[in-house]
C-alpha positions in Angstrom: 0.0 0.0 0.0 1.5 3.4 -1.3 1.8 6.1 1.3 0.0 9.3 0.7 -0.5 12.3 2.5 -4.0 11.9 2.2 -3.7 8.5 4.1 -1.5 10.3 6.4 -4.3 12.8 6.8 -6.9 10.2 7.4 -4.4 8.4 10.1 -4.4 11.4 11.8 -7.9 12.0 12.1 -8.5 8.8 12.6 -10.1 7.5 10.1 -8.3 4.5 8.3 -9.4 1.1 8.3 -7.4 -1.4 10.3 -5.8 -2.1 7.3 -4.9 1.1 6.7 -3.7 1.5 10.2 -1.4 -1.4 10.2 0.5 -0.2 6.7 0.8 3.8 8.2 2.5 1.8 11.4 4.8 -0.7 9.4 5.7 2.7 7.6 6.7 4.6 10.5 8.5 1.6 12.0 11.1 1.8 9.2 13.2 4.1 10.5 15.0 4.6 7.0 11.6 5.8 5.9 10.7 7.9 8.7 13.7 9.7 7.7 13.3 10.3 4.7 9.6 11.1 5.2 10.2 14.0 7.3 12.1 15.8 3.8 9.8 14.4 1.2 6.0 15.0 2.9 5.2 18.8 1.8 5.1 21.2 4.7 1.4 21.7 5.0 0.7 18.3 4.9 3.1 18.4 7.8 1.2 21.1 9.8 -2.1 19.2 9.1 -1.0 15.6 10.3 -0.9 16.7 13.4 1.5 15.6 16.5 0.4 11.7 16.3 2.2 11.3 13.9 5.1 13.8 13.6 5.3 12.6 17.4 6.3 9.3 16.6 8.5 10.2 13.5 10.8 12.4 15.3 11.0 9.6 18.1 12.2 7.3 15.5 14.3 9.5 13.5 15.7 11.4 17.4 18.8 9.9 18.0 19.6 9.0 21.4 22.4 10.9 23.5 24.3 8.1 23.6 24.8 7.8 19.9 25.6 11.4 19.6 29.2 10.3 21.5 29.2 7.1 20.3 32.5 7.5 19.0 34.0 9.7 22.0 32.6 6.8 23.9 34.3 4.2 22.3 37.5 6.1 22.7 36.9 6.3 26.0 36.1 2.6 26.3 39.2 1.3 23.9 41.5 3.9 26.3 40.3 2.2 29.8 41.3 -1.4 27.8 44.9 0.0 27.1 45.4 1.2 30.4 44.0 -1.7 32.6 46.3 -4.1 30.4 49.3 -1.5 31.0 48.4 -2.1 34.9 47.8 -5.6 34.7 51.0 -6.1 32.6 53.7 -4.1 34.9 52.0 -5.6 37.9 52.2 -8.9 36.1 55.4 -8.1 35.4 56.7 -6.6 38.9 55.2 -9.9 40.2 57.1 -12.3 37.8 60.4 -10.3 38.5 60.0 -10.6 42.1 59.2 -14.5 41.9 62.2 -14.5 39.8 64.5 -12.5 42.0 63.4 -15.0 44.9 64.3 -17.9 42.9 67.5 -16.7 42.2 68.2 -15.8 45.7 67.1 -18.9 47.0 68.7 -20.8 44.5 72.4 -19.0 45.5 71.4 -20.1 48.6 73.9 -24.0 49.0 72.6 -26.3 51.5 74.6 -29.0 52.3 73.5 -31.8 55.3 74.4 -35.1 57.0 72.3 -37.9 58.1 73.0 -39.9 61.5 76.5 -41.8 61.3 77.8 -39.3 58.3 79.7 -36.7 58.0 81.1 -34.5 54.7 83.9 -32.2 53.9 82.4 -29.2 52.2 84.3 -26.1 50.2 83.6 -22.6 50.9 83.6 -20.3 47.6 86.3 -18.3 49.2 88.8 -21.8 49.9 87.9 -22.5 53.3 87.2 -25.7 54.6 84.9 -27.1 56.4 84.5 -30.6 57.9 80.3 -31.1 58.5 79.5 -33.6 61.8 76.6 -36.1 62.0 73.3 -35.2 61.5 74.1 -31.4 61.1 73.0 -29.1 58.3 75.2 -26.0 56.9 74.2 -23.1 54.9 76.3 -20.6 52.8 76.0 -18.7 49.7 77.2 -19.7 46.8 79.4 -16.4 46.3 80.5 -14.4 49.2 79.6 -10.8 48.0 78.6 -9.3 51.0 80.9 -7.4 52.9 81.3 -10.4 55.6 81.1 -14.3 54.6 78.6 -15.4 56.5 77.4 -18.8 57.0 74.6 -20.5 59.1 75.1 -23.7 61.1 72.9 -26.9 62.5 74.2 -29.2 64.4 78.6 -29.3 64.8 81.7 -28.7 62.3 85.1 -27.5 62.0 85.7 -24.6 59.9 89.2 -24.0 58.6 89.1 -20.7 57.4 90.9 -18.5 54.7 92.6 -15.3 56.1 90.4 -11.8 54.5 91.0 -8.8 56.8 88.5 -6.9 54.8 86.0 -9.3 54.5 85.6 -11.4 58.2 83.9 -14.7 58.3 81.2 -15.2 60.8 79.4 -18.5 61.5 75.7 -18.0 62.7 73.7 -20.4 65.3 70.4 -19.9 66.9 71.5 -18.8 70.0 75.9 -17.1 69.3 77.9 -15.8 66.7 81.6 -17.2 66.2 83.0 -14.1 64.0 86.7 -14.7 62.7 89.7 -13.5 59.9 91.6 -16.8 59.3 91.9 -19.4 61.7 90.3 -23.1 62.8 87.6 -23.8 64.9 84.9 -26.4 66.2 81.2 -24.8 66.4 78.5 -27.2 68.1 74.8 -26.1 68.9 72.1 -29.1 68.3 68.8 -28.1 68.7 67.2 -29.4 71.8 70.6 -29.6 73.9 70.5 -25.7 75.1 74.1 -24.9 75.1 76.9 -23.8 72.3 79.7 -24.8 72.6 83.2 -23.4 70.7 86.9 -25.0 70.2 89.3 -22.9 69.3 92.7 -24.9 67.7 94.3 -22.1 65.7 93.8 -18.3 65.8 91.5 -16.4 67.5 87.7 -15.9 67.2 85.2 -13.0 68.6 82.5 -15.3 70.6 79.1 -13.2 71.4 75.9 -14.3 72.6 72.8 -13.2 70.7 70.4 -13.0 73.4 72.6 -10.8 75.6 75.4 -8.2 75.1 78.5 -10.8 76.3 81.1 -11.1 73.5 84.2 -12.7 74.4 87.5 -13.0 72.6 88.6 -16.9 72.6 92.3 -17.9 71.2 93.7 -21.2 70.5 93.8 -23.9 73.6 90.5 -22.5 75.0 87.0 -23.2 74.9 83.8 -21.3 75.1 80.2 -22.3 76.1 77.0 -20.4 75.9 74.2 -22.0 78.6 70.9 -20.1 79.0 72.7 -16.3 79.7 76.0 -17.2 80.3 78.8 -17.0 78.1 81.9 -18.8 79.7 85.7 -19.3 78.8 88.3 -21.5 80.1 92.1 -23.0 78.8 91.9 -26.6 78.0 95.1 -28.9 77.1 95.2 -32.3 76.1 92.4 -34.5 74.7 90.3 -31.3 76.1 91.8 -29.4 73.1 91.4 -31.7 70.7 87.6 -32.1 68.1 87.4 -35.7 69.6 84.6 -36.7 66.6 87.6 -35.7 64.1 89.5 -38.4 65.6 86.7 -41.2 65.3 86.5 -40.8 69.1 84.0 -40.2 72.3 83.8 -38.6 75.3 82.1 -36.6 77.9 82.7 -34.8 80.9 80.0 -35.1 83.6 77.0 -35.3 81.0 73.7 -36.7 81.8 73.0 -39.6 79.8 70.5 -38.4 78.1 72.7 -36.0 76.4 75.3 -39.2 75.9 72.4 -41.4 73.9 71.6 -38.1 72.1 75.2 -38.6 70.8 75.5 -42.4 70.4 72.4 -42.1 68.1 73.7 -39.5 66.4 77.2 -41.5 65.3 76.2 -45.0 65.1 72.4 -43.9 63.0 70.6 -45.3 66.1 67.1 -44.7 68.2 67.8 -45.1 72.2 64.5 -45.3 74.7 64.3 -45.2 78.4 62.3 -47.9 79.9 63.1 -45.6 83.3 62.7 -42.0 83.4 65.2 -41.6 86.3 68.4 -42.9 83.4 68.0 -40.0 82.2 69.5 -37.5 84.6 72.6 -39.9 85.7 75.3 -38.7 85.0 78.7 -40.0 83.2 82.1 -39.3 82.5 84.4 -41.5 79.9 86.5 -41.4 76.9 86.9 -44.1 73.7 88.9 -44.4 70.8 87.6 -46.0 67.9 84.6 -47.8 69.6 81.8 -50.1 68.5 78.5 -49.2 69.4 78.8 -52.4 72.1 81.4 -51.8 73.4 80.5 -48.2 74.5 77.1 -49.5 75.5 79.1 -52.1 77.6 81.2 -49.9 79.7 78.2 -47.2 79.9 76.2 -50.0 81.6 78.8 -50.8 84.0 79.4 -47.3 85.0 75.7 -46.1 85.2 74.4 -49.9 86.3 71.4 -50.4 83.7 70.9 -52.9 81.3 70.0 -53.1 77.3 68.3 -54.8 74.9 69.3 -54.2 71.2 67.1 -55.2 68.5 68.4 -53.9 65.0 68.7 -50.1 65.2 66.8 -49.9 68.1 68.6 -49.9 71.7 66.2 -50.1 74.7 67.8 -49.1 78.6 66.1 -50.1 81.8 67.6 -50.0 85.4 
């Protein structure tokens, strides 16, 4: 059905049949139409439509606010994009250099430990040696570049160190700090025994306790101990002097025999249980050269006055 002004007219007024009606709507719906019909229809037929239907066509044919800035909007949109991938990438980024920087610290990090009945000769970056115990655990970095060489210790070992004036080599524990130029030493602190204890063969070494102030110089022939607060430091001579464990030997000096099994299972890679809580606190003193695990278990008995059982790697002490 053509369009007409007439029909227009009639629409207006309200006089079209339904078929009429329904081809003026389709009309208007087309917006490519409306917009065009707003040139084309003369003016006066215009002015006599009336606002029905000039209503409608400029609510087709009005174009939203919206569209107006479409294209400022888009800009706007596409500009937020860029910038939330530029944050996401240089946190991204930050992120992956960080993880990256950890890993590499870490990884300069050496660990080096022994197991129960082992020991290991380990070399420093800078030369020095050092002779790990049983069941102990060392830390160092791969390349001293800090302005002291500083190492971290678990358990007992001898260091043999290279002399650096300008860069001083200091061995860390949990409860001291052993702080040297060039000399040889023995550092023991296991966890769970409370004390530190420090043998000083050649040189001299600056001895300080981290949870107190006490700092003590300690030279070749004399020992230092660190028990609770105290920092101590006495001469010894003889097998006193000596890093008995070096020499594939034992021996303690008025030790509870708790703290003796703690070392027997340490050496000989076995597990040692009290059938009598009272063992525990008796005390012992002794020296051996080369020993078996039977025949220090033999003379311990004797001295103590208990008796074992040994069944594979387990040992088993009653009164």
């Amino acid at each position: 059905m053509n369009i007409t002004p007439e029909l227009l007219a009639r629409y207006t007024a309200g006089q079209c049949t339904p078929t009429e009606i329904q081809a003026v709507e389709q009309w208007l719906d087309d917006p490519e139409v409306a917009a065009d019909a707003i040139t084309e229809i003369p003016g006066e037929t215009r002015r006599e439509s009336g606002a029905r239907v000039w209503e409608r066509l400029r609510a087709r044919t009005a174009r939203p606010f919206w569209l107006h800035y479409r294209y400022y909007l888009s800009g706007i949109a596409a500009l937020l994009v860029l910038i939330s991938g530029i944050i996401w990438y240089t946190t991204t980024n930050r992120a992956d250099e960080t993880a990256r920087h950890t890993a590499r610290m870490e990884a300069a990090v050496q660990t080096v430990r022994t197991q129960k009945g082992q020991t290991r000769q380990v070399t420093l970056p800078d030369g020095s040696g050092v002779m790990l115990s049983y069941d102990s655990e060392l830390r160092y970095p791969s390349a001293f570049l800090d302005s002291v060489r500083r190492v971290v210790l678990i358990g007992e070992a001898q260091f043999s160190v290279k002399k650096n004036p300008k860069q001083p080599f200091v061995v860390e524990t949990a409860a001291a700090q052993t702080r040297v130029l060039g000399t040889v030493f023995d550092v023991r602190e296991y966890p769970g025994e409370g004390s530190t204890a420090l043998l000083v063969t050649e040189g001299k070494v600056r001895f300080s306790h981290k949870l107190s102030p006490k700092s003590e110089i300690v030279t070749a022939g004399m020992t230092g101990l660190i028990e609770g607060k105290r920092l101590t430091v006495r001469t010894v001579s003889g097998a006193e002097a000596e890093v008995s464990w070096l020499h594939n030997a034992l021996r303690f000096d008025d030790v509870p025999l708790m703290q003796v099994t703690r070392e027997l299972e340490r050496r000989y890679n076995v597990s040692i249980q009290f059938g009598n809580e009272a063992l525990k606190n008796q005390r012992y003193t002794g020296a051996f050269k080369n020993p078996s695990l039977n025949a220090v278990l033999g003379s311990l008995s004797i001295a103590v006055s208990f008796r074992y059982e040994v069944k594979g790697e387990s040992i088993s002490l009653y009164e």
